[in-house]
Jmol script that loads the backbone (N, CA, C; Angstrom):
load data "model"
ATOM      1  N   UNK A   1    -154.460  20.596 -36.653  1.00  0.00           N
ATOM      2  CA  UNK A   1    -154.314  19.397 -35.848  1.00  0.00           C
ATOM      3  C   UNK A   1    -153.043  18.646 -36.228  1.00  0.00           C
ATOM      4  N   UNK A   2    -152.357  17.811 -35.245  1.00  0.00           N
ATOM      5  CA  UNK A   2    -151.621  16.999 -35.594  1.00  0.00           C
ATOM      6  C   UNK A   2    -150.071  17.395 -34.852  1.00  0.00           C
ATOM      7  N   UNK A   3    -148.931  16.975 -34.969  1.00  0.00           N
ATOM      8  CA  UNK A   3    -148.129  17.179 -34.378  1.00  0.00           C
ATOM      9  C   UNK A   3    -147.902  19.077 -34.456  1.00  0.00           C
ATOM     10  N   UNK A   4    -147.811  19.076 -35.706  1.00  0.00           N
ATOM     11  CA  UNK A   4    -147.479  20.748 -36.006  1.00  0.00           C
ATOM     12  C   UNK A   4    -148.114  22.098 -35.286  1.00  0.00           C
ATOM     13  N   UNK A   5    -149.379  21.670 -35.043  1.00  0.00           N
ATOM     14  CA  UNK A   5    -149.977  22.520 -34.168  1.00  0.00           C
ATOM     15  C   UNK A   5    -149.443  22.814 -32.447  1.00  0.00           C
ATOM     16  N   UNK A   6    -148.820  21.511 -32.270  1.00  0.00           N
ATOM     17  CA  UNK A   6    -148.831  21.727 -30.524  1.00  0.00           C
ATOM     18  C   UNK A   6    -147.100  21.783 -30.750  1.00  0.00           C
ATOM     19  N   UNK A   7    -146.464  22.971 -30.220  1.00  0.00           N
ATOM     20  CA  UNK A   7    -145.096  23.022 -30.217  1.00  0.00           C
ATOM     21  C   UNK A   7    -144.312  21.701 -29.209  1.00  0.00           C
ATOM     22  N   UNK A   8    -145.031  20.989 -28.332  1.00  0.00           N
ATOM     23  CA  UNK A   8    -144.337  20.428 -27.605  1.00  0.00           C
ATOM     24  C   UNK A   8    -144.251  18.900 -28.312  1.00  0.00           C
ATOM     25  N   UNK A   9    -145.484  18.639 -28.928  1.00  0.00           N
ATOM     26  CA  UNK A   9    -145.201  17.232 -29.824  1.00  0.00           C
ATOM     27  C   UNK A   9    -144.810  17.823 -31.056  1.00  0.00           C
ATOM     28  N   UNK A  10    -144.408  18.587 -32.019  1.00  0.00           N
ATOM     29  CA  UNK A  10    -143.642  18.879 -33.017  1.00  0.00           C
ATOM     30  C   UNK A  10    -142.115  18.671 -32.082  1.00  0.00           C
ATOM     31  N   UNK A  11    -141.800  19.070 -31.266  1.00  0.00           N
ATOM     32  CA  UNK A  11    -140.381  19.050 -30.850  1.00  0.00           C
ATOM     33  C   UNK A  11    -140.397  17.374 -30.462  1.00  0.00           C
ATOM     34  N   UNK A  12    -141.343  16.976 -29.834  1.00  0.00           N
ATOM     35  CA  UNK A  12    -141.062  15.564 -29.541  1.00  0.00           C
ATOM     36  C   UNK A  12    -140.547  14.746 -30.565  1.00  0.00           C
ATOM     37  N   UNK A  13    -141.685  14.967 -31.847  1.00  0.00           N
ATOM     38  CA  UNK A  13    -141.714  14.283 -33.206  1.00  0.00           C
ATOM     39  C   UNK A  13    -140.616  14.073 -33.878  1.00  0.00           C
ATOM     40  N   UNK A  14    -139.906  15.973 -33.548  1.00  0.00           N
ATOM     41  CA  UNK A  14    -138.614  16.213 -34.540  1.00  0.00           C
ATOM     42  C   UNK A  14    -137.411  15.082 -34.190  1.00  0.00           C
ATOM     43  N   UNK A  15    -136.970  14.879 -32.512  1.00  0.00           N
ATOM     44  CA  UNK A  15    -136.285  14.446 -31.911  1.00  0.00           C
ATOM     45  C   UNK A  15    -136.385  13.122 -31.909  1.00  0.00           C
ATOM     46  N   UNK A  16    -137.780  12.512 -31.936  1.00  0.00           N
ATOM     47  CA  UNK A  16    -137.746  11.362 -32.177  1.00  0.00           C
ATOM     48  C   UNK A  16    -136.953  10.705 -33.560  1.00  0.00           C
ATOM     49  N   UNK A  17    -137.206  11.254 -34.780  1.00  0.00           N
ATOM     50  CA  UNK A  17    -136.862  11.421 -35.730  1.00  0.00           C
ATOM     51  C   UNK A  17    -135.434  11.670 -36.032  1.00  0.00           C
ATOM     52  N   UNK A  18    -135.085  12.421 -35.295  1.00  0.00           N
ATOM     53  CA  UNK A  18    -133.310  12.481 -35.317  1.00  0.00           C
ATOM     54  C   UNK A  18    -132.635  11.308 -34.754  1.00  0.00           C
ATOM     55  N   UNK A  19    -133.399  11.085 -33.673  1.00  0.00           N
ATOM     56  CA  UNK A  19    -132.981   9.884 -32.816  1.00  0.00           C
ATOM     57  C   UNK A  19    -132.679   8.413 -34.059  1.00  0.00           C
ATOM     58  N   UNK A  20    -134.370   8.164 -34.907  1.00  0.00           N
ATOM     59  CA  UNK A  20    -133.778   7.175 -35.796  1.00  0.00           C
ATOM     60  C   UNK A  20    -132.945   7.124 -36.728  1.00  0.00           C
ATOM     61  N   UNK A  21    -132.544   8.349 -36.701  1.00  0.00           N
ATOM     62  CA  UNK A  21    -131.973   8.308 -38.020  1.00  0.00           C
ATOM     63  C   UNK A  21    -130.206   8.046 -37.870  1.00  0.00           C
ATOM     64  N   UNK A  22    -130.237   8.405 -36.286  1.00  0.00           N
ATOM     65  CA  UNK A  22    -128.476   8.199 -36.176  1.00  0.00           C
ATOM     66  C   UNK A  22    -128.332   6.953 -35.441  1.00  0.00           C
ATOM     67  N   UNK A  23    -129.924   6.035 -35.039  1.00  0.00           N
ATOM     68  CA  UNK A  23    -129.380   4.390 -35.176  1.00  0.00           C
ATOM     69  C   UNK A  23    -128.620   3.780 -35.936  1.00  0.00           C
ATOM     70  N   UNK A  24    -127.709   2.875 -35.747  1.00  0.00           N
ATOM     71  CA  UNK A  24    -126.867   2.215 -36.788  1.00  0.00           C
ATOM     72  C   UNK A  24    -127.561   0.552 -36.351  1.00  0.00           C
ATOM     73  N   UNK A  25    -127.563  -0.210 -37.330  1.00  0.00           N
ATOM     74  CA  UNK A  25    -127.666  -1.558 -36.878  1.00  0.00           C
ATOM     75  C   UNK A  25    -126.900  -2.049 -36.266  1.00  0.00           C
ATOM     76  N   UNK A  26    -126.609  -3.465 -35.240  1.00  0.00           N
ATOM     77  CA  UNK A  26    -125.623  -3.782 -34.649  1.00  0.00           C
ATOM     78  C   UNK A  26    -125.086  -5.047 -35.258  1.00  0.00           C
ATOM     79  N   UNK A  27    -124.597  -5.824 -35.497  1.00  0.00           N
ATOM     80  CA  UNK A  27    -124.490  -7.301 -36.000  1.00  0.00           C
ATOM     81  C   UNK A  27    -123.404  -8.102 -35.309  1.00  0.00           C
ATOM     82  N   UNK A  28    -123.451  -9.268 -35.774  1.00  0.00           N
ATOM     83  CA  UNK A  28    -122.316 -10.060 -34.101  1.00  0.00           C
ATOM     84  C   UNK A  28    -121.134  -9.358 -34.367  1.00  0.00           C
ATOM     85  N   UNK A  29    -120.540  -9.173 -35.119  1.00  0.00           N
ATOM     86  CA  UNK A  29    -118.930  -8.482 -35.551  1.00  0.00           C
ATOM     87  C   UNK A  29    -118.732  -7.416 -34.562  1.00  0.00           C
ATOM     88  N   UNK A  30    -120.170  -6.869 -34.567  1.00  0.00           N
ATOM     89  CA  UNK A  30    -120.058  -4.982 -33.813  1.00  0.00           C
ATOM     90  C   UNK A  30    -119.764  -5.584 -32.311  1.00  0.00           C
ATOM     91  N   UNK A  31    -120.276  -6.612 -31.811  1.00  0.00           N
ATOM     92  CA  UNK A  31    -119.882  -7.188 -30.064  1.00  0.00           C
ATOM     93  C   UNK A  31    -119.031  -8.274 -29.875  1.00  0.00           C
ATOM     94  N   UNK A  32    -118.192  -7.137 -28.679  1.00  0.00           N
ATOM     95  CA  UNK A  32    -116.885  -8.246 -28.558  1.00  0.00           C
ATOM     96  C   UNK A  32    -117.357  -9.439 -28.060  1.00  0.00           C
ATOM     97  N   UNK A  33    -116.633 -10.274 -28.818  1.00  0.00           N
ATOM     98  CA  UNK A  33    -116.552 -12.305 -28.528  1.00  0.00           C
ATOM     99  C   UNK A  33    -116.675 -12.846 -27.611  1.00  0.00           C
ATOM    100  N   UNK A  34    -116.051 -12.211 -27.021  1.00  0.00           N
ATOM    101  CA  UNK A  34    -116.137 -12.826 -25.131  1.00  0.00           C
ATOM    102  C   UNK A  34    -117.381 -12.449 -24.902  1.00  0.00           C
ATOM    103  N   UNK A  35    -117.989 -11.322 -24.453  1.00  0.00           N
ATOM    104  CA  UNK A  35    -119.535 -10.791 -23.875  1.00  0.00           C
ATOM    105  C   UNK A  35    -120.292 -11.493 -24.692  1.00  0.00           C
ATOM    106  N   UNK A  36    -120.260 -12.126 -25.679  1.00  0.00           N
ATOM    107  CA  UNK A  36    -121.203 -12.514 -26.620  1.00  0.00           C
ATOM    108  C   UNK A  36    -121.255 -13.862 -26.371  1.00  0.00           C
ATOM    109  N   UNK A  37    -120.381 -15.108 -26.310  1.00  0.00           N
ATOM    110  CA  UNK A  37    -120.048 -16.230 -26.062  1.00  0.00           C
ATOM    111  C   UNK A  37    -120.767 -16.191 -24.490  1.00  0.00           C
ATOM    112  N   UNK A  38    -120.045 -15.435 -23.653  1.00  0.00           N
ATOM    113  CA  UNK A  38    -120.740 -15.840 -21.787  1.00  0.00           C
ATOM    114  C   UNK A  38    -122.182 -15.510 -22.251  1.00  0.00           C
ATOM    115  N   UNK A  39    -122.500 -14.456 -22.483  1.00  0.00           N
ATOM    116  CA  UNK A  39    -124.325 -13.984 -22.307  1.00  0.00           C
ATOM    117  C   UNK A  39    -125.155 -14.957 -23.094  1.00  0.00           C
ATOM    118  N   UNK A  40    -124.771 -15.326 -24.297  1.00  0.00           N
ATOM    119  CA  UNK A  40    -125.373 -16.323 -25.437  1.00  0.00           C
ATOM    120  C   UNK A  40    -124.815 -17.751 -24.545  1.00  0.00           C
ATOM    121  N   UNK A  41    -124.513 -18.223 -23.713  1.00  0.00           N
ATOM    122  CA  UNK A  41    -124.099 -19.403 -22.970  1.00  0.00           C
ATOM    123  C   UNK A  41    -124.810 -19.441 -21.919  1.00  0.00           C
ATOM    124  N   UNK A  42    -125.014 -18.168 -21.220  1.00  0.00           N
ATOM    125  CA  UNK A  42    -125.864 -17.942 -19.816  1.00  0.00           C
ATOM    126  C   UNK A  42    -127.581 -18.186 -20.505  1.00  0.00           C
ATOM    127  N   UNK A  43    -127.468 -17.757 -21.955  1.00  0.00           N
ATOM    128  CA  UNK A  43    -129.282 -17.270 -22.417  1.00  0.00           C
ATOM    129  C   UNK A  43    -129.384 -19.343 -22.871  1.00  0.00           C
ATOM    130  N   UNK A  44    -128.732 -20.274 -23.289  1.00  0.00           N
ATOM    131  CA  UNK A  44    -128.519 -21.486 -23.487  1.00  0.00           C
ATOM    132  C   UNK A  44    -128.923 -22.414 -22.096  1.00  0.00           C
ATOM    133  N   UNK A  45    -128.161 -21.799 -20.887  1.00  0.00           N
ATOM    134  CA  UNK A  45    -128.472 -22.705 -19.873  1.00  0.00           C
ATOM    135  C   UNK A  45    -130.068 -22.241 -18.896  1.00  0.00           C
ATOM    136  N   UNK A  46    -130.223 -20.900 -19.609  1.00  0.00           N
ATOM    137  CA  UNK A  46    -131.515 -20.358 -17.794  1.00  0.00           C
ATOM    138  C   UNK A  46    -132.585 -21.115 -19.150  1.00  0.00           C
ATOM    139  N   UNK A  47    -132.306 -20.919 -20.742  1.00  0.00           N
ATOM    140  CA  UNK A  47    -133.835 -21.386 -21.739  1.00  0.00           C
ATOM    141  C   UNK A  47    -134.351 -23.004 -21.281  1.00  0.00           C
ATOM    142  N   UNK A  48    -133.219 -23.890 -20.971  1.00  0.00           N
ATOM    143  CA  UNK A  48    -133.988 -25.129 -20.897  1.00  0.00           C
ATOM    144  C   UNK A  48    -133.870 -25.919 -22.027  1.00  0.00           C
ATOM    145  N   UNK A  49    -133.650 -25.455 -23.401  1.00  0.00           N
ATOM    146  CA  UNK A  49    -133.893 -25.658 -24.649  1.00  0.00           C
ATOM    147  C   UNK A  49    -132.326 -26.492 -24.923  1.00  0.00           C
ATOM    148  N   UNK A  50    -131.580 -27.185 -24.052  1.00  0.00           N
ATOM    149  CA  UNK A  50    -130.592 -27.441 -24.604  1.00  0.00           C
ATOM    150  C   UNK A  50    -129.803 -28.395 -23.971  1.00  0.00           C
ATOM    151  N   UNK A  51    -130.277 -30.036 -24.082  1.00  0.00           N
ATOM    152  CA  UNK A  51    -130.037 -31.124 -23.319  1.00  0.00           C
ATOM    153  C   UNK A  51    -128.491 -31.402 -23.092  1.00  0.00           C
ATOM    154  N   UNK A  52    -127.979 -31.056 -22.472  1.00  0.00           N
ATOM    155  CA  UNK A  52    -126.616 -31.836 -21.954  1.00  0.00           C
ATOM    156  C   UNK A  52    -126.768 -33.152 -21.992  1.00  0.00           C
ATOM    157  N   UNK A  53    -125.542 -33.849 -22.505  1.00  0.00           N
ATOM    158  CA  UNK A  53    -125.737 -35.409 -22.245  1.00  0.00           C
ATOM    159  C   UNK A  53    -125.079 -35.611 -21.467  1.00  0.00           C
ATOM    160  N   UNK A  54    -125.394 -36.951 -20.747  1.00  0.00           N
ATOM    161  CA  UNK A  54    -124.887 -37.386 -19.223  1.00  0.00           C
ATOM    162  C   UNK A  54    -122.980 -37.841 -19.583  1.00  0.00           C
ATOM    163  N   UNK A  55    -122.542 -37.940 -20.790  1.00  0.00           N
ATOM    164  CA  UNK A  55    -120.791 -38.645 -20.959  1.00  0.00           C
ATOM    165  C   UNK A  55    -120.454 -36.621 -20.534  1.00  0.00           C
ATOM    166  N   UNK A  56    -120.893 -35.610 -20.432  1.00  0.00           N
ATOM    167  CA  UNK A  56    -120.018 -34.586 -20.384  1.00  0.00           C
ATOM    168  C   UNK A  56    -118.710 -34.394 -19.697  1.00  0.00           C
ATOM    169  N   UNK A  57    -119.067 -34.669 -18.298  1.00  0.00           N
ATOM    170  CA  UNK A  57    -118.097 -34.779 -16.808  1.00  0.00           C
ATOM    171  C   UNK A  57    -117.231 -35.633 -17.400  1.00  0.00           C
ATOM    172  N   UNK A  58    -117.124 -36.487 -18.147  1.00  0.00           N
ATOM    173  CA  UNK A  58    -116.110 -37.830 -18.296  1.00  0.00           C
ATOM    174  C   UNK A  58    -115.465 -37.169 -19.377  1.00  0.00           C
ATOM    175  N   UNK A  59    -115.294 -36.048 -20.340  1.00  0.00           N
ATOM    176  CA  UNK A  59    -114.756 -35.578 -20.983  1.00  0.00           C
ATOM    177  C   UNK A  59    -113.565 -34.893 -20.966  1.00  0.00           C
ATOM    178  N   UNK A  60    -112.688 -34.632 -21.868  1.00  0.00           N
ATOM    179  CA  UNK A  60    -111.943 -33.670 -22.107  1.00  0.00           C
ATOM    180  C   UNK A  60    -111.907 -33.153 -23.130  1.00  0.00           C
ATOM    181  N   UNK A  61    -111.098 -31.702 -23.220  1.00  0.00           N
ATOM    182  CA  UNK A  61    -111.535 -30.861 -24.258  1.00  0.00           C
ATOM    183  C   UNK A  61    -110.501 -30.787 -25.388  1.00  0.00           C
ATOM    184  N   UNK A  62    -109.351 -32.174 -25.256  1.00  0.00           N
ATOM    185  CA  UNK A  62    -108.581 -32.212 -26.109  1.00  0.00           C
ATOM    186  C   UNK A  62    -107.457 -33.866 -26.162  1.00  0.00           C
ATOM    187  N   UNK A  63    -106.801 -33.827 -26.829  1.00  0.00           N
ATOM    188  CA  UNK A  63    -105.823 -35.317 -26.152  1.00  0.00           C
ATOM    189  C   UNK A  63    -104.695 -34.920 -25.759  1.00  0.00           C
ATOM    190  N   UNK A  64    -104.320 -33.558 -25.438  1.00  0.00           N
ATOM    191  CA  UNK A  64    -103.182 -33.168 -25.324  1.00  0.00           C
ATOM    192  C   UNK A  64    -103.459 -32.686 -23.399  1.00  0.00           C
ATOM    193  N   UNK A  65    -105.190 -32.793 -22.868  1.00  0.00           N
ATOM    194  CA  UNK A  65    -105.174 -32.126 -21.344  1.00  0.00           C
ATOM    195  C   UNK A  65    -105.733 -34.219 -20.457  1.00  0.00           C
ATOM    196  N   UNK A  66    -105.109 -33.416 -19.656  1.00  0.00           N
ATOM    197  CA  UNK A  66    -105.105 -34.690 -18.904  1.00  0.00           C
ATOM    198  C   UNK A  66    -106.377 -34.819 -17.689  1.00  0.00           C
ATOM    199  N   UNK A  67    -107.371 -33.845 -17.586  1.00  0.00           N
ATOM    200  CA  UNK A  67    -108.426 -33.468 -16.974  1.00  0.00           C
ATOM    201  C   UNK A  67    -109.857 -32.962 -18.088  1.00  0.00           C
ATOM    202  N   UNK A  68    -110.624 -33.193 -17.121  1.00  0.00           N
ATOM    203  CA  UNK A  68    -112.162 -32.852 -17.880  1.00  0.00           C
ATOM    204  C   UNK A  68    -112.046 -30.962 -17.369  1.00  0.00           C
ATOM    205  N   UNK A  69    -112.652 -30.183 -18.107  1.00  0.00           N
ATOM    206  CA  UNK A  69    -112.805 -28.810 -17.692  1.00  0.00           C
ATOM    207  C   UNK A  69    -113.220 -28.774 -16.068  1.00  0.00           C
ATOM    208  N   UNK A  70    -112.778 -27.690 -15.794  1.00  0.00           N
ATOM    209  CA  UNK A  70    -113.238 -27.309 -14.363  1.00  0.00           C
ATOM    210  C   UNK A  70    -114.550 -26.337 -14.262  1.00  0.00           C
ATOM    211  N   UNK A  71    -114.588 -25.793 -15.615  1.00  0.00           N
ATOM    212  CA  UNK A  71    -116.284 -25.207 -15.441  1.00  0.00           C
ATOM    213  C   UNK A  71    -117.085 -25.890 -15.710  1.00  0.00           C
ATOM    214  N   UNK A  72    -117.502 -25.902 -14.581  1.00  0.00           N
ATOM    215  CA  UNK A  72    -119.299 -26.866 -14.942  1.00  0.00           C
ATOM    216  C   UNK A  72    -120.169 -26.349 -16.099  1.00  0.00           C
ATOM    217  N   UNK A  73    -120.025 -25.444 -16.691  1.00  0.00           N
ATOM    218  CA  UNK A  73    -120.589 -25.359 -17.558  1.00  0.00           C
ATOM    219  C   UNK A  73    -120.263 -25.158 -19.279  1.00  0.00           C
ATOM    220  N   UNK A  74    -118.850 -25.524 -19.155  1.00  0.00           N
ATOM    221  CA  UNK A  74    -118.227 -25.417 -20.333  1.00  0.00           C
ATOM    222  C   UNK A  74    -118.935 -25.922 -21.807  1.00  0.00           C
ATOM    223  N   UNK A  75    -119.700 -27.063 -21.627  1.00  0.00           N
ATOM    224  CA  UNK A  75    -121.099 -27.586 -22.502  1.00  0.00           C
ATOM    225  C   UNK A  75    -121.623 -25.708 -23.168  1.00  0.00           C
ATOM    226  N   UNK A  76    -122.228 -25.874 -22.179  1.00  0.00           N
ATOM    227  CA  UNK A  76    -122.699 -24.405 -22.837  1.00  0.00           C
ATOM    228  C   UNK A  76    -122.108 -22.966 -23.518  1.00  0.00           C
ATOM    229  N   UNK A  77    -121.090 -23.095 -23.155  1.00  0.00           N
ATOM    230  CA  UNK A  77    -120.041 -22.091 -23.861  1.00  0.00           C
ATOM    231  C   UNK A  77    -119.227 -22.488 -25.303  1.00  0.00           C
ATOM    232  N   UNK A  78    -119.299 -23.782 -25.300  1.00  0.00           N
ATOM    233  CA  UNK A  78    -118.826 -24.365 -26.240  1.00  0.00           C
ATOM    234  C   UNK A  78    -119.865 -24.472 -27.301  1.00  0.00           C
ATOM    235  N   UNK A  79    -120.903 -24.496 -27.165  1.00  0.00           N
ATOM    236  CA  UNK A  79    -121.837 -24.535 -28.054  1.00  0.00           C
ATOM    237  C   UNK A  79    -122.288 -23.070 -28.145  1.00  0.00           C
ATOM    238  N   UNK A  80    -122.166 -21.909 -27.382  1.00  0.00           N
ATOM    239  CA  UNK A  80    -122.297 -20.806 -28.054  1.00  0.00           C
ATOM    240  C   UNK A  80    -121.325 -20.001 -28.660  1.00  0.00           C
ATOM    241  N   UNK A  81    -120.138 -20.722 -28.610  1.00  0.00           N
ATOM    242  CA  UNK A  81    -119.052 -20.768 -29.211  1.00  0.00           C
ATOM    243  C   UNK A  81    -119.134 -21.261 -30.986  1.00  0.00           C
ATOM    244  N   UNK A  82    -119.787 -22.361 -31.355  1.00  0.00           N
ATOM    245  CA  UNK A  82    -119.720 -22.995 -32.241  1.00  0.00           C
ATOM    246  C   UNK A  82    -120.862 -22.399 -32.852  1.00  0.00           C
ATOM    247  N   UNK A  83    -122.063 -21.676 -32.214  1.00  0.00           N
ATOM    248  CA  UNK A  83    -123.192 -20.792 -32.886  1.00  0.00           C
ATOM    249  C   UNK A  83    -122.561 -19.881 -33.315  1.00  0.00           C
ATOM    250  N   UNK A  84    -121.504 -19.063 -33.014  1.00  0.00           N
ATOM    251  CA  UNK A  84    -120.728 -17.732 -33.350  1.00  0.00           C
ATOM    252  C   UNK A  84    -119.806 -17.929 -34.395  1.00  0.00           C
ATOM    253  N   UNK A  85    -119.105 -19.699 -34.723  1.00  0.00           N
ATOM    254  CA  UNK A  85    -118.206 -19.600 -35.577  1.00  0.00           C
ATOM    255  C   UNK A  85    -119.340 -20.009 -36.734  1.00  0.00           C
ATOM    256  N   UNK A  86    -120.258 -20.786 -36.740  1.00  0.00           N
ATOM    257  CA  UNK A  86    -121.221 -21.377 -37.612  1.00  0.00           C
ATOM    258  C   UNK A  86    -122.157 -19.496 -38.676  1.00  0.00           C
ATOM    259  N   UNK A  87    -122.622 -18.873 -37.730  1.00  0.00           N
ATOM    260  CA  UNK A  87    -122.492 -17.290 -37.811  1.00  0.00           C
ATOM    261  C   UNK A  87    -122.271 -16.611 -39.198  1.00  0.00           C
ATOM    262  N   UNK A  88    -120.839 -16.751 -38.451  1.00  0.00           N
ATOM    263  CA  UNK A  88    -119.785 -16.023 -39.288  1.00  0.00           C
ATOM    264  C   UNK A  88    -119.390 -16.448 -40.579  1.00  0.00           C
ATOM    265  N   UNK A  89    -119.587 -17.950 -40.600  1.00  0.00           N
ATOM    266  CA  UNK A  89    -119.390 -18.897 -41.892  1.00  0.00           C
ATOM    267  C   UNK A  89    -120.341 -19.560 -42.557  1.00  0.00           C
ATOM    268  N   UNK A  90    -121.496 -19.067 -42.465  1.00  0.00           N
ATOM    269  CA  UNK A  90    -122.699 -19.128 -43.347  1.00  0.00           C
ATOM    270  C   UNK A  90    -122.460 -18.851 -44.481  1.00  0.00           C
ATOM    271  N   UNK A  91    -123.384 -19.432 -45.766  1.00  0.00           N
ATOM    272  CA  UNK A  91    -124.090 -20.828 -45.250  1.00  0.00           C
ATOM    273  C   UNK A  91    -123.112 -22.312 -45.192  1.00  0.00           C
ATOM    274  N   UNK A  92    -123.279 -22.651 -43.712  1.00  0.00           N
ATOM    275  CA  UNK A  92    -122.668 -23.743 -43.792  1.00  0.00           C
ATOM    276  C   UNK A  92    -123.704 -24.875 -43.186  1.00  0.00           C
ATOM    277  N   UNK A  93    -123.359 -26.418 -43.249  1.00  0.00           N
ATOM    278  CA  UNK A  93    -124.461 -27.449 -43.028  1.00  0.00           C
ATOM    279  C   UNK A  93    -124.518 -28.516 -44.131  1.00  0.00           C
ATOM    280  N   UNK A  94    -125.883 -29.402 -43.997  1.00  0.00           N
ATOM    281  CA  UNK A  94    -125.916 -30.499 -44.569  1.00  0.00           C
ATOM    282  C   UNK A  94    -126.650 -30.234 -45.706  1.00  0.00           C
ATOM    283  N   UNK A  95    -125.716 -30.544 -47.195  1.00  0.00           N
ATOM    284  CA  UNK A  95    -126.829 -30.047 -48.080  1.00  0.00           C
ATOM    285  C   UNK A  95    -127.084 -31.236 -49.017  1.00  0.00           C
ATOM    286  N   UNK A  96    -128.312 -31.780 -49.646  1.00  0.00           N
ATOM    287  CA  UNK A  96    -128.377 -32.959 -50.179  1.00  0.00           C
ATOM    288  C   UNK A  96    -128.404 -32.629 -51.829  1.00  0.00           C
TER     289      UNK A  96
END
end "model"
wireframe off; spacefill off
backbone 0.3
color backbone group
């Protein structure tokens, strides 16, 4: 009994098995910045989980631009922006 007996789940078993073994882990470094910033910005605005405050529109994104961004959603990119540099530079934060 057991896989060894039935040639078609021994071959399944084997393959499965090869399969894990040439997984590699992925980590943010392994995905390019850009795809990672839009998708982690898109997964920020459909969750709900992440209050915009009403001064946004009246903003700019520097003292050197003379306009507020033209993407409406720049809030959210900017903050999955700042999850990716925060990331990378762990541990960083408030420590008492």
């Amino acid at each position: 009994p057991g896989y060894n007996s039935c040639p078609i789940g021994s071959t399944f078993f084997n393959h499965k098995l090869l399969i894990m073994r040439e997984m590699q882990s992925v980590t943010l470094k392994d995905v390019d910045q850009h795809k990672f910033v839009r998708a982690f910005a898109t997964f920020l605005k459909k969750s709900g989980k992440l209050k915009v405050p009403e001064w946004v529109d009246l903003v700019k994104n520097g003292k050197h631009k003379e306009l507020a961004p033209y993407d409406q959603d720049w809030y959210y990119t900017r903050c999955a922006a700042l999850v990716r540099h925060i990331y990378f530079r762990s541990p960083i934060g408030v420590v008492q």
